[in-house]
C-alpha positions in Angstrom: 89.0 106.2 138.5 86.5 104.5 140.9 88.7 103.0 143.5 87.4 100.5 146.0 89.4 100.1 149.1 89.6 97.2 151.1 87.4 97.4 154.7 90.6 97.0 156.9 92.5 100.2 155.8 96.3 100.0 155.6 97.1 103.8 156.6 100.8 105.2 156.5 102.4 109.3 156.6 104.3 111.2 154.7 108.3 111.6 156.1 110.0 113.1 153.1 108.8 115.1 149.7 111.4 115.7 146.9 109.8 117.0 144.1 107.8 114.1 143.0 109.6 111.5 145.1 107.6 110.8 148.2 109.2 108.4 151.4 106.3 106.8 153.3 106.3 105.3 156.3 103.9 102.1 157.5 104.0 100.4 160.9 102.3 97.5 159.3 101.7 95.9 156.2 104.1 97.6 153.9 102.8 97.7 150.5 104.2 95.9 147.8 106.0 97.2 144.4 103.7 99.3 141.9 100.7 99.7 144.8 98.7 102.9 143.9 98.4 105.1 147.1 96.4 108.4 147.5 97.0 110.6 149.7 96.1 114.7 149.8 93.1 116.3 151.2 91.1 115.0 148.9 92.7 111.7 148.3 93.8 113.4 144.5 97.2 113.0 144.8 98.3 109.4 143.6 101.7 107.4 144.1 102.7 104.8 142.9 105.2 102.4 145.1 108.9 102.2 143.4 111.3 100.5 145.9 111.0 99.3 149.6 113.9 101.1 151.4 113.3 98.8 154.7 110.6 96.9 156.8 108.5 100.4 157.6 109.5 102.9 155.1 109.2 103.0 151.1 109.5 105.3 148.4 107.5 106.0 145.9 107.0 108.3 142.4 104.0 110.6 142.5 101.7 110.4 138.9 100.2 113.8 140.2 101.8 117.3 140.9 103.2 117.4 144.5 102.0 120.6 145.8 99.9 120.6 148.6 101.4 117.8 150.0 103.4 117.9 153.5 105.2 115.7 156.1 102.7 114.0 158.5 99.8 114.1 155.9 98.1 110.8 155.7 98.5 107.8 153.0 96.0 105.2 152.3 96.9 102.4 150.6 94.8 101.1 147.8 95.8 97.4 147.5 95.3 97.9 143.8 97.8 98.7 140.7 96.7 101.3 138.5 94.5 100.6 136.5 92.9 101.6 132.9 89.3 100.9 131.3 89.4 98.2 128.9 86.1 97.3 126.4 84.7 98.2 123.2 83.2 101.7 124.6 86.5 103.4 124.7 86.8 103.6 121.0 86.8 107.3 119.6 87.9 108.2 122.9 90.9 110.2 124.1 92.2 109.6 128.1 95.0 110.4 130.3 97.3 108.0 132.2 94.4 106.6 135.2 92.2 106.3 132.6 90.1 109.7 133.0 88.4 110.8 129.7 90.0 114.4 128.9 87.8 115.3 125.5 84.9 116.8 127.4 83.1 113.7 127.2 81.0 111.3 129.7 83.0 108.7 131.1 82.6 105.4 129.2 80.1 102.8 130.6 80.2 99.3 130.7 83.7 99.1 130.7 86.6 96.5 133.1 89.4 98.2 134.7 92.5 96.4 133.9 96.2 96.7 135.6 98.1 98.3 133.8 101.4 96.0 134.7 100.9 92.5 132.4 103.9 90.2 131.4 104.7 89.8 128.1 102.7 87.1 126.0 105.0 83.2 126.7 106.7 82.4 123.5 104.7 79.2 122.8 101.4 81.7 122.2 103.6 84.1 119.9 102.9 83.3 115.8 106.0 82.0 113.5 104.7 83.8 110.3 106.2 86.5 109.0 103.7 89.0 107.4 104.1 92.1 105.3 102.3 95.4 107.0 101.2 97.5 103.8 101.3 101.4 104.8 100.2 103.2 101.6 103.5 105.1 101.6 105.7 104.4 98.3 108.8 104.8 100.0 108.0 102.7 102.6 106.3 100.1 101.2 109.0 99.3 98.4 112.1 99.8 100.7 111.4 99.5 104.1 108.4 96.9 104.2 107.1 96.7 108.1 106.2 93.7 109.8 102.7 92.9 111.1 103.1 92.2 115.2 106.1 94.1 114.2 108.0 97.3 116.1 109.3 100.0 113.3 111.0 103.0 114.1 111.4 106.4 113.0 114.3 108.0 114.0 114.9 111.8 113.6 115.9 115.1 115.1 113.2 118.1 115.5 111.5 119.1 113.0 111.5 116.3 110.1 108.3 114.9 109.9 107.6 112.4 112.0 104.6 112.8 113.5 103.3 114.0 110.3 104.2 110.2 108.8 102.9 108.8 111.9 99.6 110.6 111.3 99.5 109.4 107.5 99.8 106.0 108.3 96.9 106.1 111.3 95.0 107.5 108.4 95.9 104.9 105.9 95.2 102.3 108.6 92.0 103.1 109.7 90.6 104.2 106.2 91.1 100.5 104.7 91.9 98.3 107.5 89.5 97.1 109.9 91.6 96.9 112.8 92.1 98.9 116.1 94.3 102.5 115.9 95.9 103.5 118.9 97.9 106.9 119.3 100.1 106.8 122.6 101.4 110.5 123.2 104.4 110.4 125.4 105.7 113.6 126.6 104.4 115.4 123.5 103.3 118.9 123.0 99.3 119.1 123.7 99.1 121.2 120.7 99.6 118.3 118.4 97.3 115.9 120.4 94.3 118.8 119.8 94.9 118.7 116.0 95.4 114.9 115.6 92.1 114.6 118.0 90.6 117.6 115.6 91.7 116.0 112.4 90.6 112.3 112.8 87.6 113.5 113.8 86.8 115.4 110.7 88.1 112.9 108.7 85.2 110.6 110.6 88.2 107.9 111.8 88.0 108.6 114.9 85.1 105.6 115.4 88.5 103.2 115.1 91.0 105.2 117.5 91.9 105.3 121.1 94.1 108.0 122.5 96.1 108.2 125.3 98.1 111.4 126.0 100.8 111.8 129.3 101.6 115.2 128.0 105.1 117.2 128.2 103.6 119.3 131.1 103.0 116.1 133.5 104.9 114.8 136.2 107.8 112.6 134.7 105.7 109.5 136.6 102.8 109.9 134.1 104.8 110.0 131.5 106.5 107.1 132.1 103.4 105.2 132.6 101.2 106.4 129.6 103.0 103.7 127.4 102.0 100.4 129.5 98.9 102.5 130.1 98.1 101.9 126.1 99.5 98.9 126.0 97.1 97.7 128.4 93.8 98.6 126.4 96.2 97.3 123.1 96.3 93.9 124.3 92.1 94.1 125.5 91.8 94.1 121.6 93.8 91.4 120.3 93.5 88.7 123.0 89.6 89.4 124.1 88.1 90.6 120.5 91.0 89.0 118.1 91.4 92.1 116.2 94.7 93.8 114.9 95.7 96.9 116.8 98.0 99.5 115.3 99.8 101.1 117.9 101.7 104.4 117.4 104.2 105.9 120.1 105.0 109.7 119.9 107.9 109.4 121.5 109.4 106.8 122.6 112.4 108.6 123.7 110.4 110.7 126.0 109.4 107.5 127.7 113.3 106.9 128.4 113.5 110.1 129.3 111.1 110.2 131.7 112.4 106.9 133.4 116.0 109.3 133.5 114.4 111.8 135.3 112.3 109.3 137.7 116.1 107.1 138.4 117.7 110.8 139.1 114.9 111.7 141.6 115.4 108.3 143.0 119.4 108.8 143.9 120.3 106.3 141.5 123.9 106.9 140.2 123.3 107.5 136.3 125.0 105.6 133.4 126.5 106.8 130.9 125.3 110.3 129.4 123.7 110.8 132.2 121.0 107.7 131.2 119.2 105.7 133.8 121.7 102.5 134.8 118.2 100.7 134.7 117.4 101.6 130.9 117.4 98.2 129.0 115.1 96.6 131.3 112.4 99.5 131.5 112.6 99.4 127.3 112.0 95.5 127.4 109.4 95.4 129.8 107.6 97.8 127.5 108.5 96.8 124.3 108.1 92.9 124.8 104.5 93.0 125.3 104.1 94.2 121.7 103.6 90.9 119.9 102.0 88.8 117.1 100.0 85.8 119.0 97.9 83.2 118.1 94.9 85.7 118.9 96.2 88.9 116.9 98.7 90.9 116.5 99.7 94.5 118.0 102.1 96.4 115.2 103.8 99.5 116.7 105.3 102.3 115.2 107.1 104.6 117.5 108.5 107.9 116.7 111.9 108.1 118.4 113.9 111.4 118.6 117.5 111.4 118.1 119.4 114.1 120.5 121.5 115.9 117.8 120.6 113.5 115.2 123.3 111.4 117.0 122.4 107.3 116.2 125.0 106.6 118.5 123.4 107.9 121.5 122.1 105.5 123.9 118.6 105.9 123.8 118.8 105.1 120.0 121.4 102.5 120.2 118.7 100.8 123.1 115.4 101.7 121.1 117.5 100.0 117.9 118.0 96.6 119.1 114.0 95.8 120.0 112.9 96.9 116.3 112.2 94.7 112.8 112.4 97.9 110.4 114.3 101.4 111.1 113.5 104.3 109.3 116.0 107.2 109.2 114.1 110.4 108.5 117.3 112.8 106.9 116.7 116.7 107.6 118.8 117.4 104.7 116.1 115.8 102.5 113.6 117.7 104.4 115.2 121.1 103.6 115.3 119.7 99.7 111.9 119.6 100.2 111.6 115.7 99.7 108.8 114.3 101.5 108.4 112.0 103.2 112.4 112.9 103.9 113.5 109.3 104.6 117.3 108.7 104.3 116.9 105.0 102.5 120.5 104.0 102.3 120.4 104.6 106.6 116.9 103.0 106.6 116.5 99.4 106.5 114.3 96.4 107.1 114.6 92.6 108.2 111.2 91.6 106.0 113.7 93.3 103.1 114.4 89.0 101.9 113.6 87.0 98.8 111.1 84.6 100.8 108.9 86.9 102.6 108.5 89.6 99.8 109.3 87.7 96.8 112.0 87.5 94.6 110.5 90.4 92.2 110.2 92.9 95.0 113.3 91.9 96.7 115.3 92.2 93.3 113.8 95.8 92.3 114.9 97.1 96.5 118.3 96.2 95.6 118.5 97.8 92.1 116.9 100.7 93.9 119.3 100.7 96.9 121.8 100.3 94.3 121.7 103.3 92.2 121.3 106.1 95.2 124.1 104.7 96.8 126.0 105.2 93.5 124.5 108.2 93.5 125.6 109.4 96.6 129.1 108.4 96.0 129.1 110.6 92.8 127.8 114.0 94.7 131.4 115.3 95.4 132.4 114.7 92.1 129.5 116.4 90.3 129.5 119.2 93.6 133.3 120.0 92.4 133.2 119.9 88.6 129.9 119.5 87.8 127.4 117.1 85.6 129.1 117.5 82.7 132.4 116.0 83.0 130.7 112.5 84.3 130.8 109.7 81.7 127.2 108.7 79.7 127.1 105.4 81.9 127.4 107.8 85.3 125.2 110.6 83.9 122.0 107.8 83.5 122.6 106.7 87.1 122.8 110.3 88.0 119.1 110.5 86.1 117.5 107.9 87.3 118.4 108.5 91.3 117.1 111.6 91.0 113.5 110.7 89.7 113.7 107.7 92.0 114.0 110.4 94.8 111.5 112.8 93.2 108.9 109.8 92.3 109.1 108.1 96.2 107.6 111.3 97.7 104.0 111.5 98.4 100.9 113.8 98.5 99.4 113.3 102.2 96.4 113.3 103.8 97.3 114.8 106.8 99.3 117.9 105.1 96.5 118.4 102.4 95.6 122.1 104.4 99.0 123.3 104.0 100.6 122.2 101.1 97.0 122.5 98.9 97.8 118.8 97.2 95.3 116.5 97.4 96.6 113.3 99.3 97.2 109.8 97.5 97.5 106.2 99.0 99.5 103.9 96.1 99.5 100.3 96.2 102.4 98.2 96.5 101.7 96.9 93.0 101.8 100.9 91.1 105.0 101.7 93.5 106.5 98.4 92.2 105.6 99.0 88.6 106.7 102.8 88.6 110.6 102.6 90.1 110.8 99.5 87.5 109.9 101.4 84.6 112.3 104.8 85.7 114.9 102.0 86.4 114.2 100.7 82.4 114.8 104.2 81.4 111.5 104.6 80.0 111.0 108.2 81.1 114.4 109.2 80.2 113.0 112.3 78.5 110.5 113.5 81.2 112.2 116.2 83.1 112.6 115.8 87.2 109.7 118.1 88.3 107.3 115.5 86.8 108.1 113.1 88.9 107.9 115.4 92.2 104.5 114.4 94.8 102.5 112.0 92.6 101.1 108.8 93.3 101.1 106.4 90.7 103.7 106.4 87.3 100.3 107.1 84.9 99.9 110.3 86.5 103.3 111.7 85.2 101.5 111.5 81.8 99.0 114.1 83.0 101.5 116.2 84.9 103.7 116.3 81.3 100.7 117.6 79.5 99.9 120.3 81.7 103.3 120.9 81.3 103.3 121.4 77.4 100.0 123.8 77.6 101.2 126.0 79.8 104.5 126.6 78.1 102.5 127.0 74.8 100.1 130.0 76.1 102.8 132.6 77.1 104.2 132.3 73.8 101.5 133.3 71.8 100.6 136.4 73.3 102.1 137.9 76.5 105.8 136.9 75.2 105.5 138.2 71.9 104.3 141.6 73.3 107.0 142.0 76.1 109.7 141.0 73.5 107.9 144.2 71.2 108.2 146.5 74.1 111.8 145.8 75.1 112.9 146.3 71.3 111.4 149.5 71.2 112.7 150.1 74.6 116.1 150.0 72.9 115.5 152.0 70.1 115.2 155.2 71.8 117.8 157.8 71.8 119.4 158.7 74.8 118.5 162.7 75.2 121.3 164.5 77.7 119.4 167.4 79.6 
């Protein structure tokens, strides 16, 4: 990042290094909260200014690694927050927390250099509507409709799927939608940033996408600045160009978890779990800025992992109260092989009302919610002795959960290499009309596997055909001679040697 410094330099020196906590000390001119310093031999290292502890001396959180540095080394101060590059030439391209490009790429011409510390949009500029965000994904879309300008969650231990369903949806997005995709990668593994980088440029999306990655391997500063780093060129979009920006955080708990490790370095006595005392705000200060205004809207999706699939934990419990729809990923639907493995009677939604999705839609989520939950309550009855002793009434609700369950997954794009199934995207309108007619018991005679990873209710007709013909083929030939050999098998006499 091209840094001008102002002509009378403001120079201080290193007193005290603890791990990526740095004290400073100015005779003059102490600089204020969230200045960006550099200091190093080559001016490389960059802090950013956390707390003044007195008239001369502050302390300050380094975005770099630390070593190298030493007591009595010089400190320049910049005058200057950090800053990001804002404009339409960062589009397709992928940066780290100052704003360098990290894909091998020029840097981007032509481009402002914004702060990356803004206050949240007033409420007298925020929009009063109350809009449905269509994803593409059945289960989604039908139980847990998201909110445009919105914040939606998807809560979930290791391993369940959710940056899989975060990549689906930047794919839906940018495939039909001609808004702004952003992927913010807090604290994530690099491996997945290469293959989401790799896949949306195969798929030619990548024309639509910023990315910003403060990877697992950076200094917990970096990581807990990537997120108002994206933020920043979020907001570039909807207020300059009036566009719609899709903005999807993987993790958000890594971005409380970084502030955790940041307060601990700091010496602030921890809350409880061992959680920053300072948590709320930080959250707030990120998670207010992500608005619907009179200029556009910024909808965010954010990826939040649950330590031991505990919702109670206070990361959750904090990440909970800023969102309009929370989606519960379940690992024991993930082991039944049930994708996407979404937990709907632990999921919910505050668009889920009769005015904003209609009275049709509204009606058909309850019916829905209606028969899993009887569902679920009927498990430890048929689990201890069995299906059969249920009565007729019990035994349909039993039926039509389970090709509710079976008909809500879905074939994605983003899994299409290792699962071999070509992806769908189904409209609100064929989700609608297929979990109406199961719920009408007009597949009543279709077994379960027919409903399993389709996209649309006309294609069970085609997946029951298919059925029939392969069933009809062994029997004709291969059958009939295995069933020859095995009688003659029998036939023979036993001989005693």
């Amino acid at each position: 990042m091209p840094f001008i410094v102002e002509k009378n330099l403001n120079i201080g020196k290193v007193t005290r290094i603890r791990g990526s906590v740095v004290d400073i000390f100015f005779q003059n001119d102490l600089p204020a909260i969230n200045t960006l310093l550099l200091t190093g031999k080559d001016n490389e290292i960059k802090i950013e200014v956390y707390t003044q502890l007195d008239e001369h001396h502050l302390r300050g959180v380094s975005l770099n690694p630390t070593q190298g540095l030493a007591r009595g080394m010089a400190v320049l101060s910049t005058g200057k927050q950090l800053s990001v590059p804002v404009g339409k030439n960062i589009m397709g391209r992928m940066f780290d927390v100052f704003g360098n490009p990290i894909d091998h790429l020029e840097p981007p011409k032509d481009v402002i250099w914004k702060s990356i510390h803004q206050l949240p949009p007033p409420l007298s500029e925020r929009s009063i509507k109350s809009e449905v965000f269509i994803t593409g994904i059945k289960a989604i879309d039908v139980l847990i409709p998201l909110e445009r300008g919105g914040k939606a969650g998807l809560f979930g231990g290791a391993g369940v799927g959710k940056t899989v369903l975060l990549t689906e949806i930047i794919h839906n997005m940018v495939g039909h939608d001609k808004g702004v995709s952003m992927f913010c990668g807090i604290g994530e593994r690099c491996r997945e940033g290469n293959e989401l980088y790799n896949t949306m440029k195969d798929a030619d999306l990548l024309k639509d996408m910023v990315m910003l990655f403060g990877q697992m391997n950076e200094p917990p500063g970096a990581r807990f600045r990537v997120g108002h780093a994206a933020l920043t060129m979020a907001e570039y979009f909807r207020d300059e160009e009036h566009r719609d920006v899709l903005l999807l955080i993987d993790n958000i708990f890594r971005f409380i978890q970084a502030g955790m490790e940041v307060s601990g370095l700091m010496g602030q006595m921890p809350s409880r779990l061992g959680y920053q005392p300072t948590m709320g705000t930080e959250l707030s200060e990120l998670e207010e800025r992500i608005a619907y205004t009179n200029s556009g809207a910024i909808t965010s999706i954010q990826a939040v992992y649950v330590p031991a699939d505990d919702l109670t934990d206070p990361a959750a419990v904090h990440t909970f109260s800023h969102l309009s729809a929370s989606i519960a990923l379940s690992r024991k639907k993930a082991s039944e092989g049930l994708y996407p493995s979404i937990d709907f009677l632990q999921s919910n939604s505050k668009m889920t009302s009769a005015e904003i999705i209609g009275d049709k839609h509204y009606n058909l989520a309850q019916q829905i919610r209606q028969t899993l939950a009887q569902y679920e309550e009927l498990k430890d009855i048929i689990s201890m002795l069995g299906l059969e002793q249920l009565s007729v009434k019990d035994r349909n609700v039993v039926n039509r959960a389970r090709k509710l369950e079976r008909f809500l997954t879905q074939p994605f794009f983003a899994t299409e290499q290792f699962s071999g199934i070509k992806g769908k995207q189904v409209s609100l309108e064929d989700a609608l009309d297929g979990c109406e007619r199961i719920l009408a018991d007009e597949f009543k005679d279709y077994p379960e596997s027919a409903f399993y990873m389709i996209g649309s209710i006309d294609e069970i007709q085609k997946v029951e055909k298919k059925d029939e013909n392969q069933e009809e083929k062994p029997k004709t030939d291969k059958e009939t001679a295995e069933k020859s050999e095995n009688k003659v098998a029998v036939k023979k006499p036993v001989v005693n040697v």
